[in-house]
N, C-alpha and C positions, 0 to 999 in steps of 0.2 A: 569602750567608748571611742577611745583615739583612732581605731582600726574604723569601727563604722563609719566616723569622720573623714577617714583617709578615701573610702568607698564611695563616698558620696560628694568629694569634691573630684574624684576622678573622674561620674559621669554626670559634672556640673557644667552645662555648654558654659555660662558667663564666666568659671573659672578660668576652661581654658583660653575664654577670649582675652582675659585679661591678668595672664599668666605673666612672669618676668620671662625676659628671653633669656635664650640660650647663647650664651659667650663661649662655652668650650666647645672645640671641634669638634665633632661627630667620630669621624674616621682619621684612619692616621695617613699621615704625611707620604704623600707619593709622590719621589723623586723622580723629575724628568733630568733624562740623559741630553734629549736630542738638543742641537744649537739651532739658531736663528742664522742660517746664511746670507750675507749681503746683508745684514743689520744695519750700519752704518758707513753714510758715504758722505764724502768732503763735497764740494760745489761750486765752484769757482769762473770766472770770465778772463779770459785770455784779449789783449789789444789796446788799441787800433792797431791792426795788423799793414802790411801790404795786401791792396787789392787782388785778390783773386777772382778767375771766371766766375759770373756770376753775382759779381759785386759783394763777396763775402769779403770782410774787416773783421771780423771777432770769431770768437770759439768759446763756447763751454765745454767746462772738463769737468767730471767728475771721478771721483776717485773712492772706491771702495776703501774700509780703514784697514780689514782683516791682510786679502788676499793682496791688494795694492794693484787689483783690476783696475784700467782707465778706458771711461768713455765718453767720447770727443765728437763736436759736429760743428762744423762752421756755422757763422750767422752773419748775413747781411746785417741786420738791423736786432740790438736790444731792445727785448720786448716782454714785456710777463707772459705774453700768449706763447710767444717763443720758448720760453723759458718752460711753462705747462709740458709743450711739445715733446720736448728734449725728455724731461722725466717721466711725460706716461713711454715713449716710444724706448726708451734706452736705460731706464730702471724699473719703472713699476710691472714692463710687461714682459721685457728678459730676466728680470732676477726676482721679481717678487718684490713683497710693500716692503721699503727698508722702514725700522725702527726710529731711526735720528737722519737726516739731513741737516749738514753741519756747514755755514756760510757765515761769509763778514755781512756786516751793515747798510751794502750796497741796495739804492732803493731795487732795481731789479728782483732781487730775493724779499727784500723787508717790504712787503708793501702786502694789504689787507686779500688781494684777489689773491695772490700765489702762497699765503697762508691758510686763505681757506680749503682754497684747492688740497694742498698737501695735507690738513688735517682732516677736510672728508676722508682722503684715500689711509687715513690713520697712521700719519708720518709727523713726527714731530721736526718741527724746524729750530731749529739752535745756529742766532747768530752770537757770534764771540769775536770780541774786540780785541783781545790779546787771545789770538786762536792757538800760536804754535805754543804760548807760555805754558797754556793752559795743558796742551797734548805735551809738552817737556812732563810737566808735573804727574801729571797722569803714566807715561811709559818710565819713568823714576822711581813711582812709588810700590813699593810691595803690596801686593793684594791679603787681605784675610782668607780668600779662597784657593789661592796657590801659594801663597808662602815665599814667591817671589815677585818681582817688577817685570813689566812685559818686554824691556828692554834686556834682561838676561835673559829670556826665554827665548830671543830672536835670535841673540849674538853671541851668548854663551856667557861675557861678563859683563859685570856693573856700568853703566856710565859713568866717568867721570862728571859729579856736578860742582857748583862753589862752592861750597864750604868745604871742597877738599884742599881747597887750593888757598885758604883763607889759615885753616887747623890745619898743616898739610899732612894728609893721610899715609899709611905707608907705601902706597904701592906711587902717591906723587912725587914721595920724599926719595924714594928707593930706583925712582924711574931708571931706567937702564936702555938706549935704543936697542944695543945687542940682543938685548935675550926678552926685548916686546913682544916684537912680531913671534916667536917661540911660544911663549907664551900665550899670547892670544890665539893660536893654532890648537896649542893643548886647550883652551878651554872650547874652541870647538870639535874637534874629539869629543868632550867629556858633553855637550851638548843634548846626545840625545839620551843620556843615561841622569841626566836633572831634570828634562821633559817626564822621565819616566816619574823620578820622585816626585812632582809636581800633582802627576796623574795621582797618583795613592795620597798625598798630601788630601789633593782635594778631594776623593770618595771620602776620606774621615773627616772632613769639613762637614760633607752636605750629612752624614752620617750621623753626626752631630747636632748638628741642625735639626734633620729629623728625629732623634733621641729627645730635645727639647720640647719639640711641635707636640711630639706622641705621650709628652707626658700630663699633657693637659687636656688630651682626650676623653670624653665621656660616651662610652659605643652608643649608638642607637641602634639598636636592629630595626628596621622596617622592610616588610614586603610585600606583594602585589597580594590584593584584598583587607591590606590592614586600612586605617581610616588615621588622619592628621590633618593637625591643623597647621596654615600655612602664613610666616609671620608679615604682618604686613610691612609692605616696605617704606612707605610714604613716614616723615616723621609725626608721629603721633603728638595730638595738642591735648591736654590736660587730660581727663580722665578716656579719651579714644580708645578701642580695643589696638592691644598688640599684635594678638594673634587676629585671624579670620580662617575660615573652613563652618563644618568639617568636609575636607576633600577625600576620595578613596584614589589611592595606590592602583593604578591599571597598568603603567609598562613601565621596565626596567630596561634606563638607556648604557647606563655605565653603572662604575662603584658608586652605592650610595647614591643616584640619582634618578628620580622618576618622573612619568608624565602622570598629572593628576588629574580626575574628574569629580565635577561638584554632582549636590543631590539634582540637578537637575540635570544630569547627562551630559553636563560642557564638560569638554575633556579643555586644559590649559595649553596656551599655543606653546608654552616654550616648557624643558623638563625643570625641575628642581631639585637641589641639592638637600639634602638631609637636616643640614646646615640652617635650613629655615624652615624647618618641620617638626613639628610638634605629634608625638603618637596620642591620638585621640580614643578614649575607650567606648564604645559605640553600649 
């Protein structure tokens, strides 16, 4: 009885409309190696300068945060349009869309047009009122994913911050001019042989990570010619279907993702992840 039951809500289209979704991942966890270059860049206005040909007084500079690239252009006159200028010509179209664009409070940056602008071209803007305090805390603190501060990763050791000088720590208490600079030499020596552990630290990070993600996986297999339903995205008001289809499976773009087509021959403009798919028993 329970088996014919099972049978016959499998090929119940209103079941599957109105099935519970699917919360556990599909597939497992695929680590990406590659970085984002020229991620994030600092942004800043230099002046009133001395006149220059041309009647230039100011300068924008920006400054990458990784490589400590700078890119600089005189400016007659602050202007948001100017300001546009400078970032499609001297970021967005020699490095690629950075990630964060990081500035003070300056209306020039803070102001509705050159927010839109940077967040069409999908760059977040971050103004900070205490910028350096904020990047102190940030290059101080130890990561979860490397196991150090990115202030030893540059220079081989710790900064000194206050509360060394408040508890005084050993190496405050112990200071020595003689045998500093010695010291600090030896730990750049030892520099690239903590880059290396840092490297292995963080594969068993993300290793981890993915051991976590993979263990809440539930596989779907799906292939071209099977049949799904495909969950709707919009939020459903009271009794709404979940799902909608049934779609057929016609091409395989990556893992786990297809382009779908309905009973009427429309194939879907964009592919789908598994993730939002339902195997439909036709």
């Amino acid at each position: 009885m329970g088996k014919m039951a099972d049978q016959m809500s499998a090929r119940c289209h209103k079941c599957h409309q109105h099935a519970n979704k699917i919360h556990s991942p599909s597939v497992a966890l695929s680590i990406l190696m590659s970085p984002w270059s020229f991620a994030q860049w600092g942004l800043d206005l230099i002046g009133k300068l001395p006149t220059a040909p041309g009647q230039y007084k100011y300068a924008i500079v920006a400054v990458d945060y990784y490589t400590k690239w700078v890119e600089v252009e005189p400016l007659s006159r602050i202007t948001t349009e100017n300001v546009k200028n400078f970032l499609m010509k001297n970021i967005y179209c020699r490095f690629s869309i950075p990630e964060t664009i990081v500035t003070n409070n300056g209306t020039q940056f803070n102001n509705p047009k050159l927010i839109e602008f940077t967040e069409g071209m999908g760059t977040r803007m971050l103004f900070a009122s205490r910028l350096l305090e904020t990047l102190w805390a940030i290059r101080t603190t130890a990561t979860e994913s490397t196991g150090e501060t990115p202030f030893s990763l540059a220079f081989g050791t710790e900064a000194v911050i206050p509360i060394e000088l408040t508890v005084l720590s050993g190496r405050v208490e112990g200071y020595n001019e003689d045998t500093n600079a010695e010291g600090l030499q030896l730990d750049l020596d030892l520099i690239e042989e903590k880059r290396d552990r840092v490297d292995l630290h963080n594969q068993v990070y993300k290793q981890r990570i993915a051991r976590h993600y993979d263990s809440k996986v539930r596989p779907q297999s799906l292939g071209l010619g099977d049949w799904v339903m495909k969950r709707v995205m919009t939020q459903p008001i009271a009794h709404d279907s979940t799902w909608e289809g049934p779609y057929e499976i016609v091409e395989e773009v990556g893992p786990a993702t297809f382009y779908l087509r309905d009973r009427d021959g429309i194939v879907t403009g964009h592919p789908w992840n598994t993730e939002h798919l339902r195997f439909y028993l036709v």
